[in-house]
C-alpha positions as protocol buffer text, in pm:
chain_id: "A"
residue {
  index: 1
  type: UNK
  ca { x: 11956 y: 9102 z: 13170 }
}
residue {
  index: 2
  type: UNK
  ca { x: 12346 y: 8992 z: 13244 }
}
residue {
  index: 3
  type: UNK
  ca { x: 12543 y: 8945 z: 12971 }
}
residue {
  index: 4
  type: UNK
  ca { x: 12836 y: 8685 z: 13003 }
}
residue {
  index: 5
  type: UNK
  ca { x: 13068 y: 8653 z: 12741 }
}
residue {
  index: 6
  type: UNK
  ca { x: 13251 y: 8432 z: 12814 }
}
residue {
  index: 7
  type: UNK
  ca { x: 12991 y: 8129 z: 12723 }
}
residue {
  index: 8
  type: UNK
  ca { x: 13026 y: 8110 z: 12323 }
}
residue {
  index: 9
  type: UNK
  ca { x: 12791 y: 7859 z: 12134 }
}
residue {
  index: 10
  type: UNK
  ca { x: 12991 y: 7581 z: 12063 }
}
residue {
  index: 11
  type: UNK
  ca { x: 12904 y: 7527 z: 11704 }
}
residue {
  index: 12
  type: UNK
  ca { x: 12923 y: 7888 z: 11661 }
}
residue {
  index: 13
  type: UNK
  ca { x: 13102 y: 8102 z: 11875 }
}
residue {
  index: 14
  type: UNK
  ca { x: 13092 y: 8452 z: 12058 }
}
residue {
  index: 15
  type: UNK
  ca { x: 12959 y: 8630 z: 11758 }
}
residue {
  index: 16
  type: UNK
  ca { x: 12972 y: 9000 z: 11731 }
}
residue {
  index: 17
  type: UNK
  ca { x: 12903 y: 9199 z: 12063 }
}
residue {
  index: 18
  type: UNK
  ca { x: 12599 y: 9432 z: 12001 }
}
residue {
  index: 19
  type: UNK
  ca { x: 12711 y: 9712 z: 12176 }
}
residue {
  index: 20
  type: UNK
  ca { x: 12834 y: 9840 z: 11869 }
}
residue {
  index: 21
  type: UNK
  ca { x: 12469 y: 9933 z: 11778 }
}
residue {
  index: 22
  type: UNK
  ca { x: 12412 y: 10199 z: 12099 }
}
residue {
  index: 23
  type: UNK
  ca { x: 12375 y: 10558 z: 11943 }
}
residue {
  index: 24
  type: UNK
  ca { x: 12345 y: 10420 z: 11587 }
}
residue {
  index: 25
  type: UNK
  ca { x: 12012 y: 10463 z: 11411 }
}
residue {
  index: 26
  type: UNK
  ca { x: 11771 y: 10206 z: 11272 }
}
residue {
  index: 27
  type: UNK
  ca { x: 11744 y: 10286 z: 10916 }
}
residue {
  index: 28
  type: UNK
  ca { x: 11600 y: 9954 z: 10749 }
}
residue {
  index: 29
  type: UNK
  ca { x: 11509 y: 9616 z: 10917 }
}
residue {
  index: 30
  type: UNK
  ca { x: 11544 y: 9293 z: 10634 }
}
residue {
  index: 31
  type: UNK
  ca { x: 11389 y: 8922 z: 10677 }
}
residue {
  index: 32
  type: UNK
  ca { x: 11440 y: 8593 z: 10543 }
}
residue {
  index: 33
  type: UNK
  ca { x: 11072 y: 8387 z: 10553 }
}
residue {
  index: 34
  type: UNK
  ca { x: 11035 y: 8023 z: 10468 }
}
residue {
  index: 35
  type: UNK
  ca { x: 10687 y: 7997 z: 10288 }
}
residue {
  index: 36
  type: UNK
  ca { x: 10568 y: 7686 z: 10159 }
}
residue {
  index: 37
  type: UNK
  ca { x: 10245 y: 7695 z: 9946 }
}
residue {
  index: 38
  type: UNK
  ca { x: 10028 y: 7920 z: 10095 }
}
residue {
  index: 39
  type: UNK
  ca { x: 10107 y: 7871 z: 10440 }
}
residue {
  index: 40
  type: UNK
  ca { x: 10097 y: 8179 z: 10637 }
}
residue {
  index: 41
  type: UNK
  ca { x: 10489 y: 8179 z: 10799 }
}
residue {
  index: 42
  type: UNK
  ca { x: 10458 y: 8198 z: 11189 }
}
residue {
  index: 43
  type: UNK
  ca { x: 10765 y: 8402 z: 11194 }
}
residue {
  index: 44
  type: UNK
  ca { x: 11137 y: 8513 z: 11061 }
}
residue {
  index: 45
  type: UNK
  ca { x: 11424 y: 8281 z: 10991 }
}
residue {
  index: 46
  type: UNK
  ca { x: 11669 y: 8579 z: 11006 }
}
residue {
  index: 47
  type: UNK
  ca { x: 11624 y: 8983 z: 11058 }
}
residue {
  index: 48
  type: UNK
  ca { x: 11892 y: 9197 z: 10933 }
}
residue {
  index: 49
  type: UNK
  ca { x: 11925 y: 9534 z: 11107 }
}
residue {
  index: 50
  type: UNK
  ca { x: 12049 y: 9819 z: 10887 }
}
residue {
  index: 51
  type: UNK
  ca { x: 12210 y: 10152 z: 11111 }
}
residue {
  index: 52
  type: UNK
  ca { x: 12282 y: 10450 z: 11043 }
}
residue {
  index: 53
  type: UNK
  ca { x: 12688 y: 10330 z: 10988 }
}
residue {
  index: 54
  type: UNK
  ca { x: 12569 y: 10072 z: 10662 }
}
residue {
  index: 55
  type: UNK
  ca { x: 12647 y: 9788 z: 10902 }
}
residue {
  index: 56
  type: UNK
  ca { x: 12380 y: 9498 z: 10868 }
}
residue {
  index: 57
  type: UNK
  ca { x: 12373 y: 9297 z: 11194 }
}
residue {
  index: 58
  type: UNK
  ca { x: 12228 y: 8994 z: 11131 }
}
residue {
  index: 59
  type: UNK
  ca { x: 12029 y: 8779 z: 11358 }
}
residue {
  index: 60
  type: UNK
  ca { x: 11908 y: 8430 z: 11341 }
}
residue {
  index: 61
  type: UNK
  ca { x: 11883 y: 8117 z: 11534 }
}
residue {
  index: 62
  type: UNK
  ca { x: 12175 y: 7829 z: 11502 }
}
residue {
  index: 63
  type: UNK
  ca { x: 12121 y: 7471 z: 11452 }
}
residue {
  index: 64
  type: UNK
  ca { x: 12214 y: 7410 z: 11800 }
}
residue {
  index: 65
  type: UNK
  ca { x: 11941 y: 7637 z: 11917 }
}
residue {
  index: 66
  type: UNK
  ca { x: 12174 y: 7963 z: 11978 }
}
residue {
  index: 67
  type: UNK
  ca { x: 12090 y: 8283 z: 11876 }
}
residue {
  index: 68
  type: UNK
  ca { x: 12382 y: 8416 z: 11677 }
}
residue {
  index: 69
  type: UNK
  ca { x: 12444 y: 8784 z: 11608 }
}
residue {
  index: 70
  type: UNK
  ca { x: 12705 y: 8860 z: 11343 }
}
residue {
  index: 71
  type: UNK
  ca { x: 12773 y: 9144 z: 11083 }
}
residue {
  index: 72
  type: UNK
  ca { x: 12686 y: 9015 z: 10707 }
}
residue {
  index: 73
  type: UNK
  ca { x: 12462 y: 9173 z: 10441 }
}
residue {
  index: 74
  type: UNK
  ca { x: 12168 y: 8991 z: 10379 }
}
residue {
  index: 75
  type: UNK
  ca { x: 12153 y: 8749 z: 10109 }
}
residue {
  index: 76
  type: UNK
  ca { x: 11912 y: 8681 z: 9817 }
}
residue {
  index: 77
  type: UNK
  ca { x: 11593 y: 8451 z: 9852 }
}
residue {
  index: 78
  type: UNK
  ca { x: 11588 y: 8136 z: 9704 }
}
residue {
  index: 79
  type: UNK
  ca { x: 11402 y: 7804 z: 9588 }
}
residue {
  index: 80
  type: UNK
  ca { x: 11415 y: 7466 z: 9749 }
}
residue {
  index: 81
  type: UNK
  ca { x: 11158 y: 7325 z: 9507 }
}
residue {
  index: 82
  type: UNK
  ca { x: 10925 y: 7081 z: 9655 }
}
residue {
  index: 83
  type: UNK
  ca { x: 11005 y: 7207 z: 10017 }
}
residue {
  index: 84
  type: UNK
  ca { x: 10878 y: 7568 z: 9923 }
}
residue {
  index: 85
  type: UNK
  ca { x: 11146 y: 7884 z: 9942 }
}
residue {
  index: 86
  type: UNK
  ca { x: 11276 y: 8175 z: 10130 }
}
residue {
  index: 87
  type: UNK
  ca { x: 11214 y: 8484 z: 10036 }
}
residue {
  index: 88
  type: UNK
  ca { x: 11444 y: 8809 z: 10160 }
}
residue {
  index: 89
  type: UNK
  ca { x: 11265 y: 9101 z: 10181 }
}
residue {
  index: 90
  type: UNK
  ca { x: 11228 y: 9445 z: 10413 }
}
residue {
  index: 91
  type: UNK
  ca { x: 10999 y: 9410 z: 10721 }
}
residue {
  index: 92
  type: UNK
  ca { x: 10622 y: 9471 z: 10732 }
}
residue {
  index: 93
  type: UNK
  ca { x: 10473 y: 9602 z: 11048 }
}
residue {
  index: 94
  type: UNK
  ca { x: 10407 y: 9260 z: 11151 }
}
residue {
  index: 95
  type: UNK
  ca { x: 10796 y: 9296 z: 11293 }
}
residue {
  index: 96
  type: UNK
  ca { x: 10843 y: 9455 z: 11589 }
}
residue {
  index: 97
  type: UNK
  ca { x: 11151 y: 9631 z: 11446 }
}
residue {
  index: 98
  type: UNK
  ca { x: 10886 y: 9839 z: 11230 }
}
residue {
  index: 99
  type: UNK
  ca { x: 10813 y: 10077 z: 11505 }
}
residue {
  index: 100
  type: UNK
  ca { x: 11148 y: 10136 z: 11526 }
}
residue {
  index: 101
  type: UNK
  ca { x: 11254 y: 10266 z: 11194 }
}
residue {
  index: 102
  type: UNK
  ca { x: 11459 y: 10645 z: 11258 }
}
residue {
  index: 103
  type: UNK
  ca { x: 11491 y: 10578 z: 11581 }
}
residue {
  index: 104
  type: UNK
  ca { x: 11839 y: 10541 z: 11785 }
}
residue {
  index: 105
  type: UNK
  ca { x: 11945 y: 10226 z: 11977 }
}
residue {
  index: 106
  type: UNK
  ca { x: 11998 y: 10374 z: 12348 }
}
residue {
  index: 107
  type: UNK
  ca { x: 12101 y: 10023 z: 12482 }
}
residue {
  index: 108
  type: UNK
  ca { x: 12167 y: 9645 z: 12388 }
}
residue {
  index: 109
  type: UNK
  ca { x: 12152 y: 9380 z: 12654 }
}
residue {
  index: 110
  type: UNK
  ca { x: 12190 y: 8964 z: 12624 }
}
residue {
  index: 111
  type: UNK
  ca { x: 12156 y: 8672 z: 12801 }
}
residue {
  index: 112
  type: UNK
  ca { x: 12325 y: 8337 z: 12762 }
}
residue {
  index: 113
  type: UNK
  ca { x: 12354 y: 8001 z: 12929 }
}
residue {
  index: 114
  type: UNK
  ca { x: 12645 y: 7758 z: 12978 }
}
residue {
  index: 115
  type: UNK
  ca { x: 12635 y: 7508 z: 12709 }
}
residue {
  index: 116
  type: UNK
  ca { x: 12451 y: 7708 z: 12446 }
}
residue {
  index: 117
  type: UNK
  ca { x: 12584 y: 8087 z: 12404 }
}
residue {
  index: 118
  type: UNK
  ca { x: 12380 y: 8336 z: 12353 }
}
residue {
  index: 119
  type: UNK
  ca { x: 11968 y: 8317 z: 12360 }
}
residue {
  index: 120
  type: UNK
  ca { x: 11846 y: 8653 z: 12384 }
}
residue {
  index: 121
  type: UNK
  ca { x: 11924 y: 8977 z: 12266 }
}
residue {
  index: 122
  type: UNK
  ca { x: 11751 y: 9291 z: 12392 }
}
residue {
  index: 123
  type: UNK
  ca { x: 11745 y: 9631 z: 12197 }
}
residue {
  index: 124
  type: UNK
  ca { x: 11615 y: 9971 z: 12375 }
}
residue {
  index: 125
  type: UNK
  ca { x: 11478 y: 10249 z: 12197 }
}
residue {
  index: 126
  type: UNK
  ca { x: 11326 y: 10556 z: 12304 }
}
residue {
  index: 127
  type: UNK
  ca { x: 10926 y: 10426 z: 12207 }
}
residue {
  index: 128
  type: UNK
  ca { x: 11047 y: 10084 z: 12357 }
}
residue {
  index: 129
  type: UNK
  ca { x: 11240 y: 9744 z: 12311 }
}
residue {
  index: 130
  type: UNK
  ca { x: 11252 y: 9434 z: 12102 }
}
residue {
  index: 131
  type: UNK
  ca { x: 11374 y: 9106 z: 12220 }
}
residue {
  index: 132
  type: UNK
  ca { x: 11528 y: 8901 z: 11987 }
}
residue {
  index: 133
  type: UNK
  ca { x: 11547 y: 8507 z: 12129 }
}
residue {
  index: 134
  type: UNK
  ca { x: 11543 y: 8183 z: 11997 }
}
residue {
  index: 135
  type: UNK
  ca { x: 11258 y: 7957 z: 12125 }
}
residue {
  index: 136
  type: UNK
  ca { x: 11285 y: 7558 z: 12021 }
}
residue {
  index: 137
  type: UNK
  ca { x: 11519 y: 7623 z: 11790 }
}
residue {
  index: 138
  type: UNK
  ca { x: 11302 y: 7953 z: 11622 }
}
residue {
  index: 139
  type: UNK
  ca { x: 11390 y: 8282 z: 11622 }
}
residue {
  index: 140
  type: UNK
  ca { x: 11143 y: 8489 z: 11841 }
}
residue {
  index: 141
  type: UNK
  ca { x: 11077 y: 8882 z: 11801 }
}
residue {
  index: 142
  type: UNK
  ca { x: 10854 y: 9055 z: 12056 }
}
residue {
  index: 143
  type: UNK
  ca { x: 10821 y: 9387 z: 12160 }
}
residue {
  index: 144
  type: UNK
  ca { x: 10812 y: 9588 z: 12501 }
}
């Protein structure tokens, strides 16, 4: 995977450049889920990744269909009343980042494309990788 900088989402920029994460160890994985009655969610809306340093990198997909990496803490759940809520909460092992836990990051790689930024965001570990992408406008987890 090439990573080239130099093609920032419009709508939202560069971002944060993951490197910072290589030799820094996963100690918590956080994410946001839309639920709606009892609908099973299909996936994440947003993963925050918790190292070894206290810095949360959070990852999510932009409205533009980016994938945009940034350092923030994550934020509380909420209602949206009729249209269900989102509830913030610590992984289950349904998250590829689960297998992770105590391990170190040995590598970060990305891709991006001209008009939209970033799109995919690889993270090595010694057991293996996750690849964090956005896919029709969702954000994607799946592990190597």
């Amino acid at each position: 995977m090439e990573s080239k900088r130099e093609n920032g989402c419009p709508a939202h920029g560069v971002g944060v450049r993951p490197d910072y994460l290589v030799g820094r160890r996963l100690e918590q994985a956080v994410a946001s889920w839309h639920l709606y009655d009892s609908d099973v969610p299909s996936g994440p809306l947003d993963v925050w990744l918790i190292d070894s340093e206290a810095v949360a990198t959070h990852i999510t997909t932009g409205s533009d269909w980016c994938l945009i990496v940034e350092t923030s803490v994550p934020f509380a759940g909420y209602d949206m009343a009729e249209s269900g809520r989102v509830e913030v909460a610590p992984i289950s092992n349904e998250i590829p980042f689960a297998d992770h836990l105590g391990e170190t990051v040995l590598a970060v790689s990305e891709e991006s494309v001209p008009d939209s930024g970033r799109i995919a965001l690889e993270l090595t570990f010694d057991s293996g990788r996750v690849r964090c992408e956005t896919w029709s406008g969702d954000l994607r987890l799946s592990s190597k």
